[in-house]
C-alpha positions as CSV (number, residue, x, y, z in Angstrom):
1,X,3.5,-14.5,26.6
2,X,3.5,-12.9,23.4
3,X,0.3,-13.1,20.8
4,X,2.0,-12.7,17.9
5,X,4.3,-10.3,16.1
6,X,4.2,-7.2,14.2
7,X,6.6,-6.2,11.5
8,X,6.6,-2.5,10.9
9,X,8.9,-0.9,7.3
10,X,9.2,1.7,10.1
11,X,7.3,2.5,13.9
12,X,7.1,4.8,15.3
13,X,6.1,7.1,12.4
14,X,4.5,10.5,12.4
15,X,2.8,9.7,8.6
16,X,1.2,6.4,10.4
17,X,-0.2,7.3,13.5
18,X,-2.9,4.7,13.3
19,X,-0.3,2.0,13.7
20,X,0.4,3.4,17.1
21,X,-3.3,3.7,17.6
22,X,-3.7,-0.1,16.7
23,X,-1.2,-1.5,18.9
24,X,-1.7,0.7,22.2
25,X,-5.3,-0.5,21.9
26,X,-4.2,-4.2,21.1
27,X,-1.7,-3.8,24.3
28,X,-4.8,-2.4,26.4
29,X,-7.4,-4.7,26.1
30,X,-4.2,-7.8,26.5
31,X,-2.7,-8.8,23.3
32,X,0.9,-8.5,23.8
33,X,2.8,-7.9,20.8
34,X,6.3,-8.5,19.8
35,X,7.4,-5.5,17.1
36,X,10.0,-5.2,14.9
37,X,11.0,-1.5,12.9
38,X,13.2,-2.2,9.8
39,X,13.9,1.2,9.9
40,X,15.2,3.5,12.6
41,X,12.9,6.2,13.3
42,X,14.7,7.5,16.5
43,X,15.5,10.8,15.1
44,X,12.3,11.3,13.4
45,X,9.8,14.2,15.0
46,X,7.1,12.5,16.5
47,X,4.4,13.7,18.9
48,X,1.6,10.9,20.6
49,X,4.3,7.9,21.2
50,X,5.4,7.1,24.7
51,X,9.2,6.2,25.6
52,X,7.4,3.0,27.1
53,X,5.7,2.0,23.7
54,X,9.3,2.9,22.0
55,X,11.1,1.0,24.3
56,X,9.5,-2.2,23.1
57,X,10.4,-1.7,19.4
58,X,13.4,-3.9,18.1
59,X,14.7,-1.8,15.6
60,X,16.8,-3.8,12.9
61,X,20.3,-2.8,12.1
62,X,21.2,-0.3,9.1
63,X,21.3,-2.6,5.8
64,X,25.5,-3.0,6.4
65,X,25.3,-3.9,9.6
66,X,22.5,-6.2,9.5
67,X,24.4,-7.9,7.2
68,X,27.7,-8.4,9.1
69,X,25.0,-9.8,11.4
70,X,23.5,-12.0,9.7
71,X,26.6,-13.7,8.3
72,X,27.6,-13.9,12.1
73,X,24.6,-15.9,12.7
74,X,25.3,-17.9,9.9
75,X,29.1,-18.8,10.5
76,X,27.5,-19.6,14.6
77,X,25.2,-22.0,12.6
78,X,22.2,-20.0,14.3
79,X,19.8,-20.1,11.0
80,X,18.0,-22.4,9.2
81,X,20.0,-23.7,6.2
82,X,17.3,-22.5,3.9
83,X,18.3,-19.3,4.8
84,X,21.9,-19.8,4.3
85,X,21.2,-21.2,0.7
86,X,18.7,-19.2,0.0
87,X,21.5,-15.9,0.4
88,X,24.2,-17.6,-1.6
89,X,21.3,-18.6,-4.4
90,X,20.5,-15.2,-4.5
91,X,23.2,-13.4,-7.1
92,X,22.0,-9.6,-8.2
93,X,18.5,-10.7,-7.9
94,X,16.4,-7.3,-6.5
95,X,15.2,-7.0,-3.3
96,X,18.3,-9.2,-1.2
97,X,17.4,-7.2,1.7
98,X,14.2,-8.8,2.5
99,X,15.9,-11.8,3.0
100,X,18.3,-10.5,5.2
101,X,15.7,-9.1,7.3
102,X,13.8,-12.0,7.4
103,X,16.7,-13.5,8.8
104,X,17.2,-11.5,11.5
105,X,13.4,-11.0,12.4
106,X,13.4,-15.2,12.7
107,X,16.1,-15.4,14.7
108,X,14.9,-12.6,17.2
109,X,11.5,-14.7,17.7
110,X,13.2,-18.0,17.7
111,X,15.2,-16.6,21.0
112,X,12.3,-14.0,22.8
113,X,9.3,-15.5,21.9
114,X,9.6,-19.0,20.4
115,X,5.7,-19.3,20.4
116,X,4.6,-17.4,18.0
117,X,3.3,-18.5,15.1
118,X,2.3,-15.5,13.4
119,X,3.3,-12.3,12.2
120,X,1.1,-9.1,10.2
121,X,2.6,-6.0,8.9
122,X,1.0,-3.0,7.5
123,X,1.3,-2.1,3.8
124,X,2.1,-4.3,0.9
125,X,5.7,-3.1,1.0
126,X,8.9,-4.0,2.3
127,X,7.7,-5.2,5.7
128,X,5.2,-7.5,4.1
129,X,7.4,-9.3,2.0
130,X,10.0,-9.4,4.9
131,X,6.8,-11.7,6.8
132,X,6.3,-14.0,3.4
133,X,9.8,-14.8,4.0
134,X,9.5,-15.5,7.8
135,X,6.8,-18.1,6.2
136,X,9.2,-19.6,4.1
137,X,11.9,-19.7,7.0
138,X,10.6,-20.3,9.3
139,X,6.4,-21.7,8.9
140,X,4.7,-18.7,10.6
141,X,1.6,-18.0,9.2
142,X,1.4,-13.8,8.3
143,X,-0.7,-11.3,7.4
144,X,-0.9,-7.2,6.4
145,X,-3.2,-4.6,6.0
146,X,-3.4,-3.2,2.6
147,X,-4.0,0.7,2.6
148,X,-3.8,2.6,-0.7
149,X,-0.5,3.4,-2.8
150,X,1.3,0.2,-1.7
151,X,-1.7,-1.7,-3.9
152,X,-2.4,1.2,-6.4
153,X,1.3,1.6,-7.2
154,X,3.3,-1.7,-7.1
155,X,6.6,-1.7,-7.3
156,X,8.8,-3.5,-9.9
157,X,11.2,-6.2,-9.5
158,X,9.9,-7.2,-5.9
159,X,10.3,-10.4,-4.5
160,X,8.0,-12.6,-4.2
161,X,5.8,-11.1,-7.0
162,X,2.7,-9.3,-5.9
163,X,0.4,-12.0,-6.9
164,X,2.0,-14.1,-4.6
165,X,2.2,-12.1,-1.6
166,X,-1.3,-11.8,-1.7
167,X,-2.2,-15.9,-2.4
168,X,0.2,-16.7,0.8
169,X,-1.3,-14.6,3.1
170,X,-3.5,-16.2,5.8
171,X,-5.4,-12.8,6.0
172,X,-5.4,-9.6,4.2
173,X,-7.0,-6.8,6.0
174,X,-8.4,-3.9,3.8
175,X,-9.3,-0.4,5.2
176,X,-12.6,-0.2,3.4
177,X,-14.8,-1.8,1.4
178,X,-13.9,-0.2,-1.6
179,X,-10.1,-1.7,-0.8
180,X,-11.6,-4.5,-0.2
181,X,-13.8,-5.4,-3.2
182,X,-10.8,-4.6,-5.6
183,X,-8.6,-6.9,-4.0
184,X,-11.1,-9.5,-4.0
185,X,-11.5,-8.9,-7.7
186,X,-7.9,-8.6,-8.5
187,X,-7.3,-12.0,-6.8
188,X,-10.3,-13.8,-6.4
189,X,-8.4,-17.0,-4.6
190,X,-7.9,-15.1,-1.7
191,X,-11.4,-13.3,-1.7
192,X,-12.3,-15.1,1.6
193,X,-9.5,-14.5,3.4
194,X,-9.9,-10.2,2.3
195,X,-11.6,-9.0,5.3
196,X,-12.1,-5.1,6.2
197,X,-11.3,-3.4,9.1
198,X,-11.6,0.4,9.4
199,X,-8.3,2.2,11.1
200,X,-9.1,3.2,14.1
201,X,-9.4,6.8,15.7
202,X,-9.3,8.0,19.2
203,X,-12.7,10.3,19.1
204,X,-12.3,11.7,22.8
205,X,-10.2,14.3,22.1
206,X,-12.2,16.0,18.9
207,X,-15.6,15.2,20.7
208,X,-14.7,16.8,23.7
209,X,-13.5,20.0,22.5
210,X,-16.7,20.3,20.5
211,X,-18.8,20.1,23.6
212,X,-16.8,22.9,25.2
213,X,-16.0,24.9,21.9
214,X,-16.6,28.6,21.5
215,X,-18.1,29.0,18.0
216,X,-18.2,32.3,17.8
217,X,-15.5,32.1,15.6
218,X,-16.4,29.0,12.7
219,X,-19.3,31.0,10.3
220,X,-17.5,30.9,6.8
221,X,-14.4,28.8,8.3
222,X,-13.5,26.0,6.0
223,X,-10.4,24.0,6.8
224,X,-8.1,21.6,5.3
225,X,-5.6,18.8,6.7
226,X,-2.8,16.9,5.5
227,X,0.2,17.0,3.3
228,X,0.8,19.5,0.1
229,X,1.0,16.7,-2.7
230,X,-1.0,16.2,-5.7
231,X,-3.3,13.4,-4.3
232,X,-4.8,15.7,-1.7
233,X,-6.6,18.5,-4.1
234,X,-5.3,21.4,-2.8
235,X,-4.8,23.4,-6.7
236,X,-8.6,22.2,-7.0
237,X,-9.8,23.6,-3.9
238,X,-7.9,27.0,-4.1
239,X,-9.8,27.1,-7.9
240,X,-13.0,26.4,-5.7
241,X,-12.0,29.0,-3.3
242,X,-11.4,31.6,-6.1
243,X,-15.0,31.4,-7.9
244,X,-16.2,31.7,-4.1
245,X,-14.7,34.9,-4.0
246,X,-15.7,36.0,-7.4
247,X,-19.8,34.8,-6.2
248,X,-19.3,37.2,-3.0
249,X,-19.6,34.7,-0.4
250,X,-17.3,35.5,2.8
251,X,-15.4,32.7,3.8
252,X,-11.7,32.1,5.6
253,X,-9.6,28.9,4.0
254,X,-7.1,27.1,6.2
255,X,-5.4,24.7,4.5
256,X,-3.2,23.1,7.5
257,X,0.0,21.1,6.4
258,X,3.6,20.6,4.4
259,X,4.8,19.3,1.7
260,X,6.9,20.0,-1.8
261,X,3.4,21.5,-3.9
262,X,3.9,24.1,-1.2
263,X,5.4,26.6,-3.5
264,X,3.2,26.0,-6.6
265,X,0.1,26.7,-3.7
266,X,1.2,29.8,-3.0
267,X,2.0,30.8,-6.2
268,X,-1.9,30.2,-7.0
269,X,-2.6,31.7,-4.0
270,X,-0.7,34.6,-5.7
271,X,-2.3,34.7,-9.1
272,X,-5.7,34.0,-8.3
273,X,-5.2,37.4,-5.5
274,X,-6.6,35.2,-2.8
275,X,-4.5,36.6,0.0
276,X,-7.0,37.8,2.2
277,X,-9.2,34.2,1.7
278,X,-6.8,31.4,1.7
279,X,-3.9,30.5,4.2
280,X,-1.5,28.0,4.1
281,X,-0.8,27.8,7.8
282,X,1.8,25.1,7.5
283,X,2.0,22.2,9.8
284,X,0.5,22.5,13.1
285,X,0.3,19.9,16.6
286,X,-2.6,17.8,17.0
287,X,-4.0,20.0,19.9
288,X,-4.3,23.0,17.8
289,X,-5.4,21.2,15.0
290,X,-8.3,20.3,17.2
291,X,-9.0,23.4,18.0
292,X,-8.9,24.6,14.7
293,X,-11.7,22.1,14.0
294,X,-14.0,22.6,16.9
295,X,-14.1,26.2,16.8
296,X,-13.1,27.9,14.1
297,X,-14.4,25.7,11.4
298,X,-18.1,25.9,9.4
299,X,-17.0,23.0,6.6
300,X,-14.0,20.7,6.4
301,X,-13.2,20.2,2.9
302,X,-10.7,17.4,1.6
303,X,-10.5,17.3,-2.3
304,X,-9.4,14.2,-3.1
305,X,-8.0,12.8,-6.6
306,X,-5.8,10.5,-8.3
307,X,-2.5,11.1,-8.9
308,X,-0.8,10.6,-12.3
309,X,1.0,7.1,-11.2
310,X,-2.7,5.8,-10.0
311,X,-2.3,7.0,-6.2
312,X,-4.8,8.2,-4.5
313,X,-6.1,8.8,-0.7
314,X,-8.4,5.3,0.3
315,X,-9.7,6.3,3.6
316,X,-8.2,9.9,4.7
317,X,-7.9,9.6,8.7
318,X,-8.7,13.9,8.4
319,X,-12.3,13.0,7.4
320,X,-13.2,10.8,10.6
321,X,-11.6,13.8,12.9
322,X,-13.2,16.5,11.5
323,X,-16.7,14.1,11.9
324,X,-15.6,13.5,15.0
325,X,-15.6,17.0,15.6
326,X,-19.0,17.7,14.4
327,X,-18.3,19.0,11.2
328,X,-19.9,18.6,7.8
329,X,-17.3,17.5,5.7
330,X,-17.2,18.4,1.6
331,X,-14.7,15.5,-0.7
332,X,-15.2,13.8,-3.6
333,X,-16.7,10.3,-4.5
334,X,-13.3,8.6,-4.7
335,X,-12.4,5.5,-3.2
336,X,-13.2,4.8,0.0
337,X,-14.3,8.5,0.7
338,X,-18.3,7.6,0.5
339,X,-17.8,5.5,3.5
340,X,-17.2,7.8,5.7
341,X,-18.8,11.1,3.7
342,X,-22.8,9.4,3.6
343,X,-24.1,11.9,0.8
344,X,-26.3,13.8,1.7
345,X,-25.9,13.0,5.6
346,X,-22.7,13.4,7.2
347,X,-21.7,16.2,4.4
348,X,-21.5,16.6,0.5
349,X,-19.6,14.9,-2.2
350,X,-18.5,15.3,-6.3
351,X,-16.5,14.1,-8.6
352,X,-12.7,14.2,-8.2
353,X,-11.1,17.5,-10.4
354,X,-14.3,19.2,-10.4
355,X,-13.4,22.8,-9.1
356,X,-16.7,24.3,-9.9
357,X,-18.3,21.2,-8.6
358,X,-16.5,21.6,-5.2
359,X,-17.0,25.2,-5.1
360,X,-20.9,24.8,-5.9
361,X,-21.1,22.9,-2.3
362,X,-18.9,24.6,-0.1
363,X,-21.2,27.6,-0.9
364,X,-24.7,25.1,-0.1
365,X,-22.8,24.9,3.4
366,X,-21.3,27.9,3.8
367,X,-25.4,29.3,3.2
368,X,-26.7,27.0,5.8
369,X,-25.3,26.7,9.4
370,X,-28.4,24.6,10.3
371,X,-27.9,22.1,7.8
372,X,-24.3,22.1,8.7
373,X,-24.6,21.3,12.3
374,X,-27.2,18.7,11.4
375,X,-24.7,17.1,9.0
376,X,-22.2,17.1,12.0
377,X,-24.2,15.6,14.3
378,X,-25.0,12.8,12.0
379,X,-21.0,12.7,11.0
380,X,-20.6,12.3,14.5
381,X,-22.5,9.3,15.4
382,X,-21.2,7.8,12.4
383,X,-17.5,8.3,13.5
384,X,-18.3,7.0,17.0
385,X,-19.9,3.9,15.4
386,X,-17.8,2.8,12.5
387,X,-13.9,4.8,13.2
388,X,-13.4,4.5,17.5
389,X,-10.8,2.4,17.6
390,X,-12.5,-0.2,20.4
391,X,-14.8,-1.0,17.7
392,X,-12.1,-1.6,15.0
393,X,-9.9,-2.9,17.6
394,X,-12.6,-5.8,18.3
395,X,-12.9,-6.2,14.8
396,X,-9.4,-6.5,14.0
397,X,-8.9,-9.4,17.0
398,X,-11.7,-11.5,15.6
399,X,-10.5,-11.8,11.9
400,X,-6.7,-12.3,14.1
401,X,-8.5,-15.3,15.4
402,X,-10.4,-16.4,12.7
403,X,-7.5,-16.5,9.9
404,X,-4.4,-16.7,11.6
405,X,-2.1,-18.1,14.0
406,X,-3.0,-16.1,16.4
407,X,-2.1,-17.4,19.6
408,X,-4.9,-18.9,21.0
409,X,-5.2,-16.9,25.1
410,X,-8.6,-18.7,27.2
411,X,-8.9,-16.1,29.4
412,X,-8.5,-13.5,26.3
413,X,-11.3,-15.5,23.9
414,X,-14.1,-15.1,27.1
415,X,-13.2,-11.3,27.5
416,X,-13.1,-10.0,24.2
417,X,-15.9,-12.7,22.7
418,X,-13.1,-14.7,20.1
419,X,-14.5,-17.9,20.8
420,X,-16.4,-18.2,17.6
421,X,-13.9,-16.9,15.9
422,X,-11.1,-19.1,17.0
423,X,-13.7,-22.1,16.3
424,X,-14.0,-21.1,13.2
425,X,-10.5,-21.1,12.4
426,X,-10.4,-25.1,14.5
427,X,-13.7,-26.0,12.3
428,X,-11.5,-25.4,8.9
429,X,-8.5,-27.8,10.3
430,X,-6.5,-24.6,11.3
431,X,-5.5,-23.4,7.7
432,X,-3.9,-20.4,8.5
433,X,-1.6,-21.0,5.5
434,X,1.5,-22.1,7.6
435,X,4.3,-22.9,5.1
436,X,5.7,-26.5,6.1
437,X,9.2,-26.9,6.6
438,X,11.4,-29.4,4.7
439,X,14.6,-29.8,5.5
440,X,17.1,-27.6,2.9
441,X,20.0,-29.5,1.6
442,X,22.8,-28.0,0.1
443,X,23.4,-30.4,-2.9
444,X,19.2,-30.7,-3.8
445,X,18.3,-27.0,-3.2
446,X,16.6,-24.9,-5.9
447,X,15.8,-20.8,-5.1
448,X,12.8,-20.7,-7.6
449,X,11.5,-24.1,-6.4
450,X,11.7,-23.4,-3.0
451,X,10.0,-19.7,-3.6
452,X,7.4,-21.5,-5.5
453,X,6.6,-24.4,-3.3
454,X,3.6,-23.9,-1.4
């Protein structure tokens, strides 16, 4: 019996781990998923994804063959005739493919799991807007987790229109409160049905090679994580890095990762004569990254801005490891950074393109080993009670059962304590925003009217 289904742009990735994180837990504690990949991601590197968990992934054709497809379906009279006029409505209009997706997606369900009645995605992309048209299709109720660029950065000349993906969700699941309050100010109609949910991290690993870490090693260490674009801060925190040098205070940069800025880094690498100080190291596996972080590491330091187009990093995964790892951690108060950095607490924050700023408390730290192990004690228990992904697994099941078509499992609501929240979602009449079918005729059928009708 399948719970409901998840519609991934493309799974498994190495750039979204916590999707794979999200549904191994939902698999573990007994929601069975059915999951869909647009895209092939076959060929693509990827570390921490089982050939079981790959197996299950129905991976859509490429966008030719998924057409041939689909047209084969339709000449077999296998899909509704809404999506057979909806395709010869459709002209040059942008964005066919969703449709064609769609199609394909609804047909899948309608033979493997005939069910289910709902279907989430993550990001407000391509995937998303493949489930709004599963809703139109086919009724199913969906859902998606907004992250970051996919809301910062919209995309022209998608269909439906942003506003609209958002009004026709039955849930949209934020990854912090900051996320959260601007979509529930952006559009306030679906403010009750914005919930957050924290991605989920799988602490063992980082909080075990702590506890048996050598330290001898981390005085002075400050590290870095994630990829060499703008967004990330890396040209700020190599300026930071140079007045560090210039005060006399002895520290070692690692700035782990790849990306296209890679050549402008170490061309300021160059200039500023940093050599000796600062290291790209390039990208590295998980395990070593661990290590890295457990003992070779005095302050993690992340320094986050906001790129030109208006993207910028929401809630960087790098921060909850390195906590997890017992680190103070030094970013800036952007987004939903302060969340997870508690000034003050778990490590130090400034303002985003503040070199001098940054450099300022990376040198506090770098002064103070006490202070630093205190902060990353404190990071710690924050990480284990906000980030472990049981807790934001739990959470993420509840709002399921409480705004969407979740498929309602007995045995599942005692275990995993959904009862209130499926009554909840009973109490309201069971509005989870199901899209009513009405038979499509050939001669009355209108595209705008029927993307419009609610």
């Amino acid at each position: 019996m399948y719970h409901l289904a998840y519609v991934f742009e493309r799974f498994p990735t190495f750039t979204q781990t916590f999707c794979v994180r999200e549904i191994l837990e939902l698999r573990r504690i007994g929601i069975r998923p059915l999951i869909f990949s647009i895209r092939d991601t076959g060929k693509e590197p990827f570390c921490q994804c089982s050939e079981d968990l790959k197996k299950l992934v129905h991976v859509l054709p490429p966008p030719e063959e998924l057409e041939r497809e689909v047209c084969q379906l339709r000449e077999a009279r296998a899909l509704p005739q809404s999506v057979v006029l909806t395709l010869r409505q459709w002209g040059e209009s942008p964005d066919k493919g969703r449709v064609y997706e769609a199609a394909w997606i609804g047909y899948k369900i309608q033979q493997l799991a005939p069910g289910i009645q709902h279907v989430h995605a993550h990001f407000a992309g391509v995937a998303a807007r493949a489930c709004w048209w599963l809703r139109k299709f086919h009724g199913l109720s969906y859902s998606f987790t907004a992250h970051a660029n996919d809301i910062f950065c919209q995309q022209p000349d998608q269909k439906p229109e942003f506003s609209r993906l958002f009004r026709e969700a039955s849930l949209i699941v934020a990854v912090s409160d900051y996320t959260a309050q601007h979509l529930r100010k952006a559009f306030p109609e679906t403010a009750p049905r914005v919930q957050r949910v924290y991605n989920g991290l799988d602490l063992a690993p980082f909080t075990n090679a702590r506890a048996k870490a050598d330290r001898s090693r981390a005085a002075g260490g400050i590290l870095s994580v994630g990829r060499l674009i703008e967004k990330k801060g890396y040209d700020d925190l190599i300026r930071a890095c140079a007045l560090l040098r210039d005060r006399g205070v002895d520290f070692k940069c690692r700035i782990v990762g790849e990306g296209p800025l890679e050549a402008d880094l170490k061309s300021q690498i160059s200039d500023f004569k940093l050599a000796d100080a600062v290291e790209l190291v390039g990208a590295k596996p998980i395990p070593e990254i661990i290590r890295l972080l457990a003992e070779e590491t005095q302050v993690f330091a992340l320094a986050c801005k906001t790129e030109k187009d208006g993207g910028r990093d929401v809630l960087p995964t790098v921060l909850m490891e390195a906590m997890a790892a017992g680190l103070p951690c030094v970013s800036t108060r952007l987004a939903g950074v302060p969340e997870m950095v508690l000034e003050g607490k778990t490590g130090l924050l400034c303002e985003e393109k503040k070199p001098e700023a940054l450099a300022d408390l990376l040198e506090t730290l770098l002064k103070d080993p006490a202070r630093c192990e205190q902060m990353g004690q404190a990071g710690m228990k924050h990480a284990q009670a906000n980030f472990s992904k049981e807790i934001t697994t739990s959470s993420l099941l509840k709002v399921f059962a409480a705004h969407t078509g979740l498929r309602f499992d007995f045995p599942l609501a005692l275990r995993e304590g959904l009862a209130g929240a499926f009554f909840r979602r009973w109490r309201g009449g069971g509005r989870e925003l199901r899209h009513e079918i009405v038979k499509a005729r050939d001669k009355t059928f209108d595209l705008r009217r029927f993307m419009e009708s609610a």
